[in-house]
PyMOL Python script that loads the backbone (N, CA, C, O; Angstrom):
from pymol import cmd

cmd.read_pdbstr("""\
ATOM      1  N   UNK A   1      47.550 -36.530 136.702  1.00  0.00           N
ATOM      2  CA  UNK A   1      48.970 -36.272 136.614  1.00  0.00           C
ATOM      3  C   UNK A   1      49.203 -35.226 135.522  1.00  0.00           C
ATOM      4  O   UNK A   1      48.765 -35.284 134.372  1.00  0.00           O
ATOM      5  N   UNK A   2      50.099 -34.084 136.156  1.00  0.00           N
ATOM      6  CA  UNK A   2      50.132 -33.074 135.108  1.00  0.00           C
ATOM      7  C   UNK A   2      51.558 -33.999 134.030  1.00  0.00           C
ATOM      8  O   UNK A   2      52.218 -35.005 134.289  1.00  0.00           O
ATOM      9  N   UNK A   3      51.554 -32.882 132.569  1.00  0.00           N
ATOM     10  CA  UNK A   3      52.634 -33.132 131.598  1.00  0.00           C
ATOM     11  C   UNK A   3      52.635 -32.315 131.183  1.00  0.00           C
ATOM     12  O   UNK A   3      51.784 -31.455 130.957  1.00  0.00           O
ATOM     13  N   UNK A   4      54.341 -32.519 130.864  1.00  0.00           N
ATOM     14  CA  UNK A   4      54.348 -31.281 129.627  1.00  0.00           C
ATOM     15  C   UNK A   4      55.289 -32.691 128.223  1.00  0.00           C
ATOM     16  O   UNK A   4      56.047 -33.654 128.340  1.00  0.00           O
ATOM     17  N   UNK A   5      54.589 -31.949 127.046  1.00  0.00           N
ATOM     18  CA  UNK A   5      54.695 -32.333 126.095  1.00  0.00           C
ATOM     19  C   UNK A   5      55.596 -31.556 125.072  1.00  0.00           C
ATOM     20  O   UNK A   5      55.592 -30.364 125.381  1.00  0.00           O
ATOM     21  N   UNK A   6      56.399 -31.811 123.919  1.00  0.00           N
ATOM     22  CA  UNK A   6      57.305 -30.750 123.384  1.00  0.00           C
ATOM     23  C   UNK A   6      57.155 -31.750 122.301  1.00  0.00           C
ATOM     24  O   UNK A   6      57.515 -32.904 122.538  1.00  0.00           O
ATOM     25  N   UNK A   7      56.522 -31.356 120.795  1.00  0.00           N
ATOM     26  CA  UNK A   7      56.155 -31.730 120.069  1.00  0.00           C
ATOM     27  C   UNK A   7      56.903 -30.905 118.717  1.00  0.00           C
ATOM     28  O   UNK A   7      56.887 -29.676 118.776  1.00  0.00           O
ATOM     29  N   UNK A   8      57.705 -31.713 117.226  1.00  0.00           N
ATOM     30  CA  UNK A   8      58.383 -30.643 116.519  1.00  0.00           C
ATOM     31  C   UNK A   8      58.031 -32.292 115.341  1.00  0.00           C
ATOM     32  O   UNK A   8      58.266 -33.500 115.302  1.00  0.00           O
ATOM     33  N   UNK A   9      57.139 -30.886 114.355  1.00  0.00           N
ATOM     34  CA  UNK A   9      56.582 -31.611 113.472  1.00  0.00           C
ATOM     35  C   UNK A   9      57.551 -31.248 112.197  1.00  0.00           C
ATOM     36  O   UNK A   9      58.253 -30.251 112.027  1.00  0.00           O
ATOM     37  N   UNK A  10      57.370 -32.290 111.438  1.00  0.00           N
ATOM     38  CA  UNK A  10      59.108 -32.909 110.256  1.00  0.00           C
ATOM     39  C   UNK A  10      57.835 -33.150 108.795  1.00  0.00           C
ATOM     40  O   UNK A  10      57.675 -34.340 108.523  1.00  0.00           O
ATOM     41  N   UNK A  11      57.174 -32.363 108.107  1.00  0.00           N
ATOM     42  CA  UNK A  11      56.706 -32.298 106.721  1.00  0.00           C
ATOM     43  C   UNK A  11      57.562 -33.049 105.902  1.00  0.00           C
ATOM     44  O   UNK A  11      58.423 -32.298 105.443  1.00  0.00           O
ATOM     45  N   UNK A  12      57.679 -34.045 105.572  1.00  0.00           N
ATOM     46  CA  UNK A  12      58.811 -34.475 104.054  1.00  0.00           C
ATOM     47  C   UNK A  12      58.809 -34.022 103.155  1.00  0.00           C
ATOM     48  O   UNK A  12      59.578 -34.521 102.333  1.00  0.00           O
ATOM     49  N   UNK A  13      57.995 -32.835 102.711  1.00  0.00           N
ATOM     50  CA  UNK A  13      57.574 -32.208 101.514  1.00  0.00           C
ATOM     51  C   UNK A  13      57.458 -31.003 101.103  1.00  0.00           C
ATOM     52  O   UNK A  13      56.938 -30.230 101.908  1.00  0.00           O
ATOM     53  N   UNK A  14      57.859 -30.477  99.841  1.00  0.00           N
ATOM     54  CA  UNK A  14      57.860 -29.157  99.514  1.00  0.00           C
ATOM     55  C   UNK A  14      57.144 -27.876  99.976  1.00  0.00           C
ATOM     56  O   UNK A  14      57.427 -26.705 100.228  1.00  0.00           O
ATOM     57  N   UNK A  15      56.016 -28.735  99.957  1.00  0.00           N
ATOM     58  CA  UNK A  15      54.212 -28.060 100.560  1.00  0.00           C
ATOM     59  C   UNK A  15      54.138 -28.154 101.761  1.00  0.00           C
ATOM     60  O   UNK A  15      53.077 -28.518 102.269  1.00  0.00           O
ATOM     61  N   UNK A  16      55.420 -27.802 102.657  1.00  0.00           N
ATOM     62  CA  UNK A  16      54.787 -28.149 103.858  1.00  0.00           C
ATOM     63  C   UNK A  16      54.224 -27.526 104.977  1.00  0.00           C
ATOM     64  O   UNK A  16      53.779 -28.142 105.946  1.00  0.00           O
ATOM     65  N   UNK A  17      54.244 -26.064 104.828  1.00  0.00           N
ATOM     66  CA  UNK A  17      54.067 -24.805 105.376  1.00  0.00           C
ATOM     67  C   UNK A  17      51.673 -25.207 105.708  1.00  0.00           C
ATOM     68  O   UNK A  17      50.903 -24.861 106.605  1.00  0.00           O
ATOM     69  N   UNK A  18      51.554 -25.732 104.883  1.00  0.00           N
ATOM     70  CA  UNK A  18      49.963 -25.563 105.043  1.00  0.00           C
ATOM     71  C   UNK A  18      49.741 -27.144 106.225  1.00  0.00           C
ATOM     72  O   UNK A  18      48.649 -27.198 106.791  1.00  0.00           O
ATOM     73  N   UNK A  19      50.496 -28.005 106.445  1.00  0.00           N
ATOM     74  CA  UNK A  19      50.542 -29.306 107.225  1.00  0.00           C
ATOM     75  C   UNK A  19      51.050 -28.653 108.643  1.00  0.00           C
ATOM     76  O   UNK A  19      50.491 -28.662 109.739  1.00  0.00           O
ATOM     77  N   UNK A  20      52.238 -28.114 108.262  1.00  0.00           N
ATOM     78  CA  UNK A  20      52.753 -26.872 110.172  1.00  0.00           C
ATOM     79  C   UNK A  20      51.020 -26.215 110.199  1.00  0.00           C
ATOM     80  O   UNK A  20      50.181 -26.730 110.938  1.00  0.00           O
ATOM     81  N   UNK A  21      50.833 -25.547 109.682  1.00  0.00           N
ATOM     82  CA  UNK A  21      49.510 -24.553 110.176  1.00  0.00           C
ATOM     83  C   UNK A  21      48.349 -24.990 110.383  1.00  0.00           C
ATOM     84  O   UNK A  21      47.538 -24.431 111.122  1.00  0.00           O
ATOM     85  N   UNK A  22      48.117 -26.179 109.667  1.00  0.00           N
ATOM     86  CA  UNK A  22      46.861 -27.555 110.225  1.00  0.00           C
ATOM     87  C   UNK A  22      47.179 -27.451 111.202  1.00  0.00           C
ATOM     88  O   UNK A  22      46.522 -26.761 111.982  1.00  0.00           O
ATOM     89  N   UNK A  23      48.485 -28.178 111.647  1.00  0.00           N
ATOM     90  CA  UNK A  23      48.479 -28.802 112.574  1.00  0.00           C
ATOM     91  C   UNK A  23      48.680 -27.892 114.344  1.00  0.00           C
ATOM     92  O   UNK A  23      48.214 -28.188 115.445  1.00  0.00           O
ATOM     93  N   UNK A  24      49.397 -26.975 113.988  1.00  0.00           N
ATOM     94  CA  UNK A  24      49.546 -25.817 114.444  1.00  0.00           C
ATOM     95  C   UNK A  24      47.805 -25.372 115.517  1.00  0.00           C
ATOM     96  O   UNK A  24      47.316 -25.635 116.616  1.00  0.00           O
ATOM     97  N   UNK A  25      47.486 -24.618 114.334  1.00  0.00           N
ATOM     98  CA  UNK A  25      45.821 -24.470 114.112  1.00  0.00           C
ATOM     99  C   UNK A  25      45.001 -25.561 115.040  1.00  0.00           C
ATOM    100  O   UNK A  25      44.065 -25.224 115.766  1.00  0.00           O
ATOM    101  N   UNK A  26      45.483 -26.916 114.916  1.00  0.00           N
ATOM    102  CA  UNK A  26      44.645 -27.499 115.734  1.00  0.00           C
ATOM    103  C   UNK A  26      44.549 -28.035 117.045  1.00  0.00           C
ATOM    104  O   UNK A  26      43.615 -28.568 117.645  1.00  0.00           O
ATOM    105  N   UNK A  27      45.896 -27.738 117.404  1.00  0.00           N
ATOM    106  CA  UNK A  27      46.770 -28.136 119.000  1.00  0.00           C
ATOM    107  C   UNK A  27      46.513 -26.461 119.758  1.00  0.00           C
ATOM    108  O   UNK A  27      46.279 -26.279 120.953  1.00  0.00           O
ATOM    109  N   UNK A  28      46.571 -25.937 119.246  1.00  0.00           N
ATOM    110  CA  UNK A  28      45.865 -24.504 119.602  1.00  0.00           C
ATOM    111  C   UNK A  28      44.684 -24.520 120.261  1.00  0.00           C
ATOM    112  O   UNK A  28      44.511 -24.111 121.409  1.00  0.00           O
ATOM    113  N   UNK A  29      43.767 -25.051 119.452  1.00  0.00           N
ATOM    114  CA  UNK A  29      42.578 -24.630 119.850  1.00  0.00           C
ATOM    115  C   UNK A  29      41.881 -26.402 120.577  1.00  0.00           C
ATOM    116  O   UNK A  29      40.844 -26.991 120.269  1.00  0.00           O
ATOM    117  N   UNK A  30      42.868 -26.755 121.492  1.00  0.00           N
ATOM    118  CA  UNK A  30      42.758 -27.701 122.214  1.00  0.00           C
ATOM    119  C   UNK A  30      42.185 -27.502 123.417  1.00  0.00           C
ATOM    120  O   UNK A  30      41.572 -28.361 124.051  1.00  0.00           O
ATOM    121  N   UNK A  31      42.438 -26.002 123.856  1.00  0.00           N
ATOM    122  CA  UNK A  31      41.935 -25.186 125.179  1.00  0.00           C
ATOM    123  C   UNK A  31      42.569 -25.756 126.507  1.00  0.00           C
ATOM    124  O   UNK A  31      42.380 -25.543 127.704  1.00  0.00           O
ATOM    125  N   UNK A  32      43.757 -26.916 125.466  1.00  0.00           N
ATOM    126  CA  UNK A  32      44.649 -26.467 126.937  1.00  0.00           C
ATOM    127  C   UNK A  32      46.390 -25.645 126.545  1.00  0.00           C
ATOM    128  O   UNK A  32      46.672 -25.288 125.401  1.00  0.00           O
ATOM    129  N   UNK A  33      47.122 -25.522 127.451  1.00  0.00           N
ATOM    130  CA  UNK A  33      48.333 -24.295 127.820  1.00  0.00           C
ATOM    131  C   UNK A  33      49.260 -24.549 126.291  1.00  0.00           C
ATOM    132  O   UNK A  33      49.833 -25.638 126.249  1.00  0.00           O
ATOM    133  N   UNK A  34      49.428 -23.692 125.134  1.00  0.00           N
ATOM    134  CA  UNK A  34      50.426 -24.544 124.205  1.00  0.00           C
ATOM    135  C   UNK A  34      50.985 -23.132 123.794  1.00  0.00           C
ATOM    136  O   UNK A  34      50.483 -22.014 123.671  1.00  0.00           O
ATOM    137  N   UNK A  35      52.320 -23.700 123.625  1.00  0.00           N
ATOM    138  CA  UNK A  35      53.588 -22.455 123.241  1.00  0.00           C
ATOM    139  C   UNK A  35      54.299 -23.116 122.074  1.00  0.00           C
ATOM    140  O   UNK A  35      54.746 -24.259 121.972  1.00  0.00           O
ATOM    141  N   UNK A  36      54.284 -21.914 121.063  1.00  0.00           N
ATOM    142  CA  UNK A  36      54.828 -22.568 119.977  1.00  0.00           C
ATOM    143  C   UNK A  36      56.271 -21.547 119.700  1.00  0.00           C
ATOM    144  O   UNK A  36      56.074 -20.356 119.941  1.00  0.00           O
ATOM    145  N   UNK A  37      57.373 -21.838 119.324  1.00  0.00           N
ATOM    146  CA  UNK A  37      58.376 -21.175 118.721  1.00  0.00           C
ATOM    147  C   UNK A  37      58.996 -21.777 117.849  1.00  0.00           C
ATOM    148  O   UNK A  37      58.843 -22.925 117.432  1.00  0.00           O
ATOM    149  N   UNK A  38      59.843 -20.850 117.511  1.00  0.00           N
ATOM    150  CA  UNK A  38      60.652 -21.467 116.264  1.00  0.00           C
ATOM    151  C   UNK A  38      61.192 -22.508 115.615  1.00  0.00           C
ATOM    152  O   UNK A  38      61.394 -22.713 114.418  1.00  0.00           O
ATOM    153  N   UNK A  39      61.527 -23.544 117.221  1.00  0.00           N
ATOM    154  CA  UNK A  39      61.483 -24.684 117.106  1.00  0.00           C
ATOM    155  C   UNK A  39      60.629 -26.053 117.564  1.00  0.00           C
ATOM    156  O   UNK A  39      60.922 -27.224 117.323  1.00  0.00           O
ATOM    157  N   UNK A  40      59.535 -25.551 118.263  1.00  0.00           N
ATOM    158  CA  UNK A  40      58.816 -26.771 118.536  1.00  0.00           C
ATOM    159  C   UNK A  40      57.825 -26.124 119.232  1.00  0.00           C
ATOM    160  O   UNK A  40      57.816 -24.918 119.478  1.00  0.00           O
ATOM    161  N   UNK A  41      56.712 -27.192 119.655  1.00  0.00           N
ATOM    162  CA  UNK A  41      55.472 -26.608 120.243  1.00  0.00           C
ATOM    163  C   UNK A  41      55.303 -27.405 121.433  1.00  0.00           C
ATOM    164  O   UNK A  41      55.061 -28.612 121.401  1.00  0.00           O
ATOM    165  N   UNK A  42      55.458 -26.592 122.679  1.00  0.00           N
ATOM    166  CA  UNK A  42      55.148 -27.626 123.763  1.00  0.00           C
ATOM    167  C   UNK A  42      53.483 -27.426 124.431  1.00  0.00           C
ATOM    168  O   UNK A  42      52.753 -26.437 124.356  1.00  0.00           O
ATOM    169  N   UNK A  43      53.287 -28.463 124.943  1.00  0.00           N
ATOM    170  CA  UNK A  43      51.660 -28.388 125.605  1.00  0.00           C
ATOM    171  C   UNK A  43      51.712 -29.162 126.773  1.00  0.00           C
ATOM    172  O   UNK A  43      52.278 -30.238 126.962  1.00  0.00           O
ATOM    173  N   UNK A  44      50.555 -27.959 128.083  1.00  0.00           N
ATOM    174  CA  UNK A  44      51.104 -28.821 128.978  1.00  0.00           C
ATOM    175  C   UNK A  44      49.323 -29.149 129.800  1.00  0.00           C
ATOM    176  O   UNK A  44      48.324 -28.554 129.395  1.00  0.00           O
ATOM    177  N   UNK A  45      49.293 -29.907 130.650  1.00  0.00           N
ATOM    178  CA  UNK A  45      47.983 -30.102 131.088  1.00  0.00           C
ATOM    179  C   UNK A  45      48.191 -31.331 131.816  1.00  0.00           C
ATOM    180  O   UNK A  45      49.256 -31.699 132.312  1.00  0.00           O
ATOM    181  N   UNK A  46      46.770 -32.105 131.844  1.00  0.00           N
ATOM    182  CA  UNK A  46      46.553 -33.285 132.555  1.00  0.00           C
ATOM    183  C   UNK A  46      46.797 -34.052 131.339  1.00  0.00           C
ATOM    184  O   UNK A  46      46.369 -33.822 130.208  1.00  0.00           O
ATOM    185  N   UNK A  47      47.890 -35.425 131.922  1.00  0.00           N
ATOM    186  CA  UNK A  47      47.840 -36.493 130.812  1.00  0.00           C
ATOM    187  C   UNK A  47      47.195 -36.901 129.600  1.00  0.00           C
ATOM    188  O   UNK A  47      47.654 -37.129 128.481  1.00  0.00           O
ATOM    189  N   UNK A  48      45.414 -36.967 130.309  1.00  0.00           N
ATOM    190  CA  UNK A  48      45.249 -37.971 129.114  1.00  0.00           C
ATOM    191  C   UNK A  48      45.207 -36.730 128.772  1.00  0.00           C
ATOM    192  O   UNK A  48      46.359 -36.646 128.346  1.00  0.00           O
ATOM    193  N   UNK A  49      44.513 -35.084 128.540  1.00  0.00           N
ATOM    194  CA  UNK A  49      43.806 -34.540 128.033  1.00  0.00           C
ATOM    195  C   UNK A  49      45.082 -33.740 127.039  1.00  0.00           C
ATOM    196  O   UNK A  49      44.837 -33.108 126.011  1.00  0.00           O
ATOM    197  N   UNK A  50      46.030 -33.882 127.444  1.00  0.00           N
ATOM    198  CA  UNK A  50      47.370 -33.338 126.529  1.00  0.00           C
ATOM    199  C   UNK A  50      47.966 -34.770 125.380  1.00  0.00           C
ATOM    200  O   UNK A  50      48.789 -34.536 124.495  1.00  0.00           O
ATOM    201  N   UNK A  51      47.506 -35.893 125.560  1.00  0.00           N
ATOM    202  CA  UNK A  51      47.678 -37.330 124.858  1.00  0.00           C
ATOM    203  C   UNK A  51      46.251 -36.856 123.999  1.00  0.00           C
ATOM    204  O   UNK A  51      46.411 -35.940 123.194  1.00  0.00           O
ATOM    205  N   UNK A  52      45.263 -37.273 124.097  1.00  0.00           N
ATOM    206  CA  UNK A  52      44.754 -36.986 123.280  1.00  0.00           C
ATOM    207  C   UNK A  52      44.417 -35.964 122.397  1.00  0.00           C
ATOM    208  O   UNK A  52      43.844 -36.233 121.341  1.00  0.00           O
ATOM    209  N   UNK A  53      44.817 -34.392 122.822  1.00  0.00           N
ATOM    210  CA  UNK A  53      44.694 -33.431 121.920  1.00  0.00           C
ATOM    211  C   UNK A  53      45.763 -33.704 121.285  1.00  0.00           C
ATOM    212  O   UNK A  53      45.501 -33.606 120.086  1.00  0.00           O
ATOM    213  N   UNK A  54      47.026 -34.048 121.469  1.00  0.00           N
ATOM    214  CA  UNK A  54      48.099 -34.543 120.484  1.00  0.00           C
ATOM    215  C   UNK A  54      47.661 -35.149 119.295  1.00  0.00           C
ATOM    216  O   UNK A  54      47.572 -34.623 118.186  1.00  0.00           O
ATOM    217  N   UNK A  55      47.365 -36.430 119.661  1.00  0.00           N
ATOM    218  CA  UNK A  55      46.204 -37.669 118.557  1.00  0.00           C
ATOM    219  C   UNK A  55      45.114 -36.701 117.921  1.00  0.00           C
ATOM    220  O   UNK A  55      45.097 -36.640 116.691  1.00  0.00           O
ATOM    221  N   UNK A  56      44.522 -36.206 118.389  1.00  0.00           N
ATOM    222  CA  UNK A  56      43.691 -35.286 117.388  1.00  0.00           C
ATOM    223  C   UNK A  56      44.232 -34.261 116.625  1.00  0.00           C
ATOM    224  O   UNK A  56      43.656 -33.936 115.587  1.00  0.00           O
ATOM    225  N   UNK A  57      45.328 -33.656 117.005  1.00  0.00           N
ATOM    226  CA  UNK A  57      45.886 -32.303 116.206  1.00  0.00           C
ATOM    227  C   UNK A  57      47.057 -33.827 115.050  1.00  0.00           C
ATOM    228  O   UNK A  57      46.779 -33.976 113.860  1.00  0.00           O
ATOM    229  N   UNK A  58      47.549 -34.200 115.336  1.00  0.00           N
ATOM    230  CA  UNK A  58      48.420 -35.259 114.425  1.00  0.00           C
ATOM    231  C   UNK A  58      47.716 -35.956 113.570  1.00  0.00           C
ATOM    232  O   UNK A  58      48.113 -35.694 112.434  1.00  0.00           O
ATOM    233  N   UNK A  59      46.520 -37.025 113.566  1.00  0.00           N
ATOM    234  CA  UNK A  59      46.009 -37.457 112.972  1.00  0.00           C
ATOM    235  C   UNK A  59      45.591 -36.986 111.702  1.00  0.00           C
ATOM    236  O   UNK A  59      45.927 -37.800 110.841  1.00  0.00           O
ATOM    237  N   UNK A  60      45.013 -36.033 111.244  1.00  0.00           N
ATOM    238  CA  UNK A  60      44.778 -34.842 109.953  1.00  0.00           C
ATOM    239  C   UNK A  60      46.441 -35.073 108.917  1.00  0.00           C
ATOM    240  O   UNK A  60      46.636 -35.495 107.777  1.00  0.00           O
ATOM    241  N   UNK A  61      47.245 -34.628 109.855  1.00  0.00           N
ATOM    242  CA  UNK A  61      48.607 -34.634 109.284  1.00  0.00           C
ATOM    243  C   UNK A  61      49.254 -35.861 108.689  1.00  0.00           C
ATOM    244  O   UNK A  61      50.049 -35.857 107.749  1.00  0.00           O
ATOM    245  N   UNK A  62      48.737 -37.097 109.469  1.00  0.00           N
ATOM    246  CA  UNK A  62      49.239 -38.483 108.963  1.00  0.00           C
ATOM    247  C   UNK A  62      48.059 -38.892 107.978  1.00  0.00           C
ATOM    248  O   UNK A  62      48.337 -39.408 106.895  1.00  0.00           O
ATOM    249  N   UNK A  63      47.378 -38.773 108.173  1.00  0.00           N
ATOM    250  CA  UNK A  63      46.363 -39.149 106.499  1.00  0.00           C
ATOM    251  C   UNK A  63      46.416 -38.812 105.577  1.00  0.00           C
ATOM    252  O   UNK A  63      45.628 -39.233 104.732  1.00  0.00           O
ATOM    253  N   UNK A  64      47.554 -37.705 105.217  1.00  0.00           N
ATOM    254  CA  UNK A  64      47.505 -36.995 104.201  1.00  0.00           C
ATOM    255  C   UNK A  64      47.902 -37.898 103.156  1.00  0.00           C
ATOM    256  O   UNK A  64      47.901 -39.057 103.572  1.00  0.00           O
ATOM    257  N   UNK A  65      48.415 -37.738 101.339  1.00  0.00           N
ATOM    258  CA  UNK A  65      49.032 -38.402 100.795  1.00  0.00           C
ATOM    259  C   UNK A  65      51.153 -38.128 100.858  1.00  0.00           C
ATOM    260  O   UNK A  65      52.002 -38.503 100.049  1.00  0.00           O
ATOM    261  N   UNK A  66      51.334 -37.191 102.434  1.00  0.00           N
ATOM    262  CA  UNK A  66      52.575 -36.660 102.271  1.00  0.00           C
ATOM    263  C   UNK A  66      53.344 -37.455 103.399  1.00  0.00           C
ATOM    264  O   UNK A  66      52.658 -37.567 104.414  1.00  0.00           O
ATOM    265  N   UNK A  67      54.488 -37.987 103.473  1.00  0.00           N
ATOM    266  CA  UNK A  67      55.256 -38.709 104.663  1.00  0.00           C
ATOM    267  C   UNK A  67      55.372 -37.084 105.390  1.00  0.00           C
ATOM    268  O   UNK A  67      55.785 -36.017 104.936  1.00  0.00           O
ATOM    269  N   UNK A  68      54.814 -37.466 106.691  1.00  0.00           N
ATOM    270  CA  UNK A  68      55.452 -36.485 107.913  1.00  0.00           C
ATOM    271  C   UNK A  68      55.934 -37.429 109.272  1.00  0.00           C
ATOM    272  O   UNK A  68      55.338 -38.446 109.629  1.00  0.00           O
ATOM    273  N   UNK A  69      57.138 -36.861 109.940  1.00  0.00           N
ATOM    274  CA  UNK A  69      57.654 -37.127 110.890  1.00  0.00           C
ATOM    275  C   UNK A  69      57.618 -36.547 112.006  1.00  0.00           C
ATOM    276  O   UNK A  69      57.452 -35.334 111.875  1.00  0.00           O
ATOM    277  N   UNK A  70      57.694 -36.861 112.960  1.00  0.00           N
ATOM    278  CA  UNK A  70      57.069 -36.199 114.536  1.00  0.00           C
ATOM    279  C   UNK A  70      58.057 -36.477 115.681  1.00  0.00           C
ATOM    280  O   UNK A  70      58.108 -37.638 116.088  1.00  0.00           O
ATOM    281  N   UNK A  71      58.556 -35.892 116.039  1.00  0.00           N
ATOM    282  CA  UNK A  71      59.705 -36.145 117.069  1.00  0.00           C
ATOM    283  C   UNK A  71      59.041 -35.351 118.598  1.00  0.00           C
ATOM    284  O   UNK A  71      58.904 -34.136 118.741  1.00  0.00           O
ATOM    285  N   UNK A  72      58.787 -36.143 119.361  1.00  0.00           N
ATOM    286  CA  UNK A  72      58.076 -35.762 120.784  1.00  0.00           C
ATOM    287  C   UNK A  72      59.399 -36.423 121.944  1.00  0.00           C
ATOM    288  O   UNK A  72      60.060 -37.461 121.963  1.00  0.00           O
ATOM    289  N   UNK A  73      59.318 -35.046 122.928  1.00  0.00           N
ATOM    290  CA  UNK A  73      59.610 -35.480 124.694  1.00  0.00           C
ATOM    291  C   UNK A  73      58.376 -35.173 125.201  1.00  0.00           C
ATOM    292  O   UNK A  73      57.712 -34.202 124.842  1.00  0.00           O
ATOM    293  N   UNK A  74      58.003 -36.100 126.155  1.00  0.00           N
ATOM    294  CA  UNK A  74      57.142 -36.431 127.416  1.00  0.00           C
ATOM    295  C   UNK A  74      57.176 -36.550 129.036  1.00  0.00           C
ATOM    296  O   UNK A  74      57.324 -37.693 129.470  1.00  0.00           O
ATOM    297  N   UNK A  75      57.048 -35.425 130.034  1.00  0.00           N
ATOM    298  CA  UNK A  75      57.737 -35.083 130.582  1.00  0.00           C
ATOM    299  C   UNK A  75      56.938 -35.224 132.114  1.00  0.00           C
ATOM    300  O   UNK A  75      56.552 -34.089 132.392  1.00  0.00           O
ATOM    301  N   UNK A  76      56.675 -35.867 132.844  1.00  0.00           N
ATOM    302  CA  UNK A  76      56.208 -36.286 133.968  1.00  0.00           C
ATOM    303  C   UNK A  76      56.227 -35.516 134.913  1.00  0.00           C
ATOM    304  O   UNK A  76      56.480 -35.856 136.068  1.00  0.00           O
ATOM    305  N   UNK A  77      55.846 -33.885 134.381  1.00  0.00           N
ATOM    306  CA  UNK A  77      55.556 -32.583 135.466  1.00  0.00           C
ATOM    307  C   UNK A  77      55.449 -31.308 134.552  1.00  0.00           C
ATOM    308  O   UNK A  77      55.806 -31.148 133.385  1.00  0.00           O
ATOM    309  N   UNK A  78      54.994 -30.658 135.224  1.00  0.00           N
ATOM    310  CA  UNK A  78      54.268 -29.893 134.655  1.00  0.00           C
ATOM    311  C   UNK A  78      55.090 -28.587 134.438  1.00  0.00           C
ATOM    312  O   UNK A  78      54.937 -27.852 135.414  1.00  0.00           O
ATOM    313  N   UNK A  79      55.964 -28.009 133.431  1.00  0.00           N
ATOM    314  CA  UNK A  79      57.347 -27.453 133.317  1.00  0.00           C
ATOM    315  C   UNK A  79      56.837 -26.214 132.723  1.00  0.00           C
ATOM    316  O   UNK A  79      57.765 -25.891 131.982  1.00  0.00           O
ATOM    317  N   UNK A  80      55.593 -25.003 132.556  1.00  0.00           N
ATOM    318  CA  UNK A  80      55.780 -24.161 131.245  1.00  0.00           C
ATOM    319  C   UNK A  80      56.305 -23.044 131.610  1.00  0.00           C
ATOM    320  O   UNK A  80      56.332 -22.626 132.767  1.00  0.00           O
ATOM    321  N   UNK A  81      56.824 -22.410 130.481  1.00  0.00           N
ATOM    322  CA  UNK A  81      57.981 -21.658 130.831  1.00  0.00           C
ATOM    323  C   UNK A  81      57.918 -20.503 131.737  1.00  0.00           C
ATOM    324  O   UNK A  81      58.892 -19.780 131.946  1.00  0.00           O
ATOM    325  N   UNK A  82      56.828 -20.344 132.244  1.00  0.00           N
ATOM    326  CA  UNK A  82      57.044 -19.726 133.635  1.00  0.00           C
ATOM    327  C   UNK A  82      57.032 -20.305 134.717  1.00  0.00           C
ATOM    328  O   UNK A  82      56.496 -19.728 135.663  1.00  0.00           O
ATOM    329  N   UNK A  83      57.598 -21.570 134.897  1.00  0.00           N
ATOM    330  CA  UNK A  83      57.890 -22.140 135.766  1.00  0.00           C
ATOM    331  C   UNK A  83      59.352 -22.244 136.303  1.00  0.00           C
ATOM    332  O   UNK A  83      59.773 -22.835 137.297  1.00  0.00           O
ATOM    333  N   UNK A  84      60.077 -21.424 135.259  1.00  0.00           N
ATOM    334  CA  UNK A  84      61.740 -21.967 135.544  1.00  0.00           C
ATOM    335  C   UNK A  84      62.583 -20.567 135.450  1.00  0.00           C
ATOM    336  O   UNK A  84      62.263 -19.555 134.826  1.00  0.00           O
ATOM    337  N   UNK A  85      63.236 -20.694 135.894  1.00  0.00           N
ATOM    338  CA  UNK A  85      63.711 -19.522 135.680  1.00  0.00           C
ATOM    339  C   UNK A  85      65.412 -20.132 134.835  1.00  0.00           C
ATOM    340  O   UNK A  85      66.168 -20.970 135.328  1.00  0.00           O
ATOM    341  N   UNK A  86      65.614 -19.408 133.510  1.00  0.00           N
ATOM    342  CA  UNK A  86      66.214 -19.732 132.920  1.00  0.00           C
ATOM    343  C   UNK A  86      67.739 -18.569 132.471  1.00  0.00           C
ATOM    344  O   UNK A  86      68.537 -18.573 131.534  1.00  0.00           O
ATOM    345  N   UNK A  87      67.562 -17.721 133.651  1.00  0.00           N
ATOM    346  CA  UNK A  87      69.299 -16.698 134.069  1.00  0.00           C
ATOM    347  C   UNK A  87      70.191 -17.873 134.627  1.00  0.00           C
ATOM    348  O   UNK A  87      71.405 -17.940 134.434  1.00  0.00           O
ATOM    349  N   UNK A  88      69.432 -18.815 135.359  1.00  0.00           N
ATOM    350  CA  UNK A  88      70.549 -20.141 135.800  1.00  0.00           C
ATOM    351  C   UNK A  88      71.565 -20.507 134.531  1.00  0.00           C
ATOM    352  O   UNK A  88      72.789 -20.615 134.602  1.00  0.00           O
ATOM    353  N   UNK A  89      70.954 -20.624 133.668  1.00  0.00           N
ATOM    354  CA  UNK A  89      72.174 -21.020 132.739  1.00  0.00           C
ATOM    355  C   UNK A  89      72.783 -19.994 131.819  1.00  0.00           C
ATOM    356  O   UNK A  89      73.635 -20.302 130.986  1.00  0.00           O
ATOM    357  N   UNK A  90      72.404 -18.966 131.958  1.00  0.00           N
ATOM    358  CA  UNK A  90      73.325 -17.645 131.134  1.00  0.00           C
ATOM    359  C   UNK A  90      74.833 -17.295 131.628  1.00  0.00           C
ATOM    360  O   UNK A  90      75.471 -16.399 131.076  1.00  0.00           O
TER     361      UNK A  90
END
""", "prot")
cmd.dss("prot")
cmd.show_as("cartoon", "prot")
cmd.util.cbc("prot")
cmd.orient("prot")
């Protein structure tokens, strides 16, 4: 089953620019489909294999000694942005 995932990571902390680029850095190089902008990073693929590169790119980030917050949609098809055409709502 394909997904798309939309992932927007919340640093609690001053320092938080090097925890975005961990984490960033490591959902990247997951080798599956991921788009990042200004406001969030979506990834899209087969279930588990987009669930678990999540858990692996997050995990680093929650061990740290810093509170971070993670706000995710999970999306039961496979949506990336060349899939839609988005003049519909202009």
């Amino acid at each position: 089953m394909k997904v798309s995932l939309e992932i927007t990571l919340y640093p609690l902390s001053a320092d938080y620019l090097p925890i975005i680029n961990g984490f960033l850095h490591r959902i990247h190089n997951s080798g599956l489909m991921v788009v990042t902008n200004g406001m969030s990073t979506q990834v899209f693929g087969e279930y588990d294999a987009v669930l678990d590169a999540f858990r692996e790119a997050l995990r680093p980030s929650f061990e740290l000694e810093k509170v971070v917050s993670v706000s995710i949609k999970l999306i039961n098809s496979d949506l990336p942005p060349d899939r839609w055409d988005a003049s519909a709502w202009s």
